[in-house]
C-alpha positions as CSV (number, residue, x, y, z in Angstrom):
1,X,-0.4,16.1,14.8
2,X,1.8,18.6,13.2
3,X,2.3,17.6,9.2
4,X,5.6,21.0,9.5
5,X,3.7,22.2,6.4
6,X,3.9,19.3,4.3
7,X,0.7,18.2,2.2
8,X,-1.4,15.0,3.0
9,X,0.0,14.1,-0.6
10,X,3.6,14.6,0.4
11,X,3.9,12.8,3.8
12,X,1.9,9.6,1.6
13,X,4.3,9.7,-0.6
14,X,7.6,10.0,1.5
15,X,5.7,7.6,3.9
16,X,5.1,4.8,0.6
17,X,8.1,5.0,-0.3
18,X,10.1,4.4,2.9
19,X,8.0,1.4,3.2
20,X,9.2,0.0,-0.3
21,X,12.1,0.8,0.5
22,X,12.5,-1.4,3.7
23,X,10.7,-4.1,1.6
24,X,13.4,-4.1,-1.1
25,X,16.2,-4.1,1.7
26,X,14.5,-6.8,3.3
27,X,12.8,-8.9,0.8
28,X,14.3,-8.4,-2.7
29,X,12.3,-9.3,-5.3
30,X,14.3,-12.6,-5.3
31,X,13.1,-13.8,-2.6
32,X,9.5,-14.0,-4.4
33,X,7.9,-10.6,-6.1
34,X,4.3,-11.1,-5.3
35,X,3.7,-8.7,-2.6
36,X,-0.4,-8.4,-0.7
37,X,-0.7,-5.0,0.4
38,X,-3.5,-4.7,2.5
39,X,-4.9,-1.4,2.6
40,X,-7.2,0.1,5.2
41,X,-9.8,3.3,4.3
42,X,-7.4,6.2,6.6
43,X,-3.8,7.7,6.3
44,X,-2.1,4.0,6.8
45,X,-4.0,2.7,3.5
46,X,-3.2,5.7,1.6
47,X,0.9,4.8,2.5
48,X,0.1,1.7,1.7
49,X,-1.0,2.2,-1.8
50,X,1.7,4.7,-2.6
51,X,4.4,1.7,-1.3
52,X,2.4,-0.2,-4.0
53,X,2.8,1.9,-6.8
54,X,6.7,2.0,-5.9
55,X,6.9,-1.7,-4.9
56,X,6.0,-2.6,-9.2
57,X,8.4,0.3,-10.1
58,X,11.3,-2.1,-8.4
59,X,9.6,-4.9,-10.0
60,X,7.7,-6.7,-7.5
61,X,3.8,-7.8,-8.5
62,X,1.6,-6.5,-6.2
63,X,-1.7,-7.1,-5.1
64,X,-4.1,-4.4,-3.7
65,X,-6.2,-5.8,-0.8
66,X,-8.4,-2.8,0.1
67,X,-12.0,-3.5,1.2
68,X,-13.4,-0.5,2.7
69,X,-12.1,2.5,0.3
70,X,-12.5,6.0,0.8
71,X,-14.3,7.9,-1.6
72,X,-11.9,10.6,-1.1
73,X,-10.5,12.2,-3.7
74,X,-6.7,12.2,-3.0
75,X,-7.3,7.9,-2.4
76,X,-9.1,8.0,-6.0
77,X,-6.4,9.3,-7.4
78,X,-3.8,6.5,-5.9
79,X,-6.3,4.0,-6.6
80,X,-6.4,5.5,-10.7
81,X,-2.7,5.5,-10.8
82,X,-2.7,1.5,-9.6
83,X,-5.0,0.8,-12.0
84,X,-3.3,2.3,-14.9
85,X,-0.4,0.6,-14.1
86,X,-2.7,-2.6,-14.3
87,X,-2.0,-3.3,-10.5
88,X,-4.6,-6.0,-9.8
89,X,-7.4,-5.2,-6.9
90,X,-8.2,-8.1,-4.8
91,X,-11.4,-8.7,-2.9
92,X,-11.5,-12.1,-1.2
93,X,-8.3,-11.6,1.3
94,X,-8.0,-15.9,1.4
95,X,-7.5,-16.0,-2.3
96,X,-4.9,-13.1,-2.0
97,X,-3.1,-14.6,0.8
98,X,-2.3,-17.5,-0.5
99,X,-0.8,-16.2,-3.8
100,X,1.4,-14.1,-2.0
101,X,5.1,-14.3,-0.7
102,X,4.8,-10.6,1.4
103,X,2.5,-9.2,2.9
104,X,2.3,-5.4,3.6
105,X,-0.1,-4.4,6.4
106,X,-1.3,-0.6,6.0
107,X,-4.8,-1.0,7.8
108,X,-4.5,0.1,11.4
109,X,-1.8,2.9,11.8
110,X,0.1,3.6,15.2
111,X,-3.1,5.4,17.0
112,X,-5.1,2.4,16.4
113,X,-7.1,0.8,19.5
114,X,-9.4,-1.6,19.8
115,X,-10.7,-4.5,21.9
């Protein structure tokens, strides 16, 4: 796939913020602020965790679901600035869900297949 000479970084962050976008359009932070993202170890979890990042900035609270992470450095670095916003990390996904009223799914992106 063609990134038209865009960083990794840059189509993450365009990508993030489109999705907390739609989530604000959608789902104002009236209509409950605690948002589970649920973040998966490729591209998808790295959007996700950029939407994350974006979703506090408009107020929401969210929640970081994100079980396998990559050791890669560009996901470190979204995971540091999460953290230093004091954006809590969630390991037991049943616990998270139900202290939710959103959900975000960026686990499986659009060339995911399975059985």
């Amino acid at each position: 796939m063609s990134t038209g000479a865009f960083s990794i970084d840059q189509l993450m962050e365009l990508a993030g913020l489109s999705v907390s976008q739609a989530v604000f359009k959608l789902h104002p932070p009236s209509k409950g602020s605690r948002v589970l993202v649920a973040c998966g170890p490729g591209n998808n979890g790295g959007d996700g965790l950029v939407a994350a990042r974006h979703l506090w900035h408009y107020g929401y609270k969210p929640t970081i679901y994100y079980p396998k992470q990559s050791k890669n450095e560009l996901y470190q670095r979204l995971k540091k600035q999460l953290e230093d916003l004091t954006i809590p990390f969630e390991n037991d996904f049943g616990k998270a869900i139900g202290e939710t009223d959103h959900i975000v799914d960026a686990i499986f992106g659009f060339s995911f297949s399975g059985e």
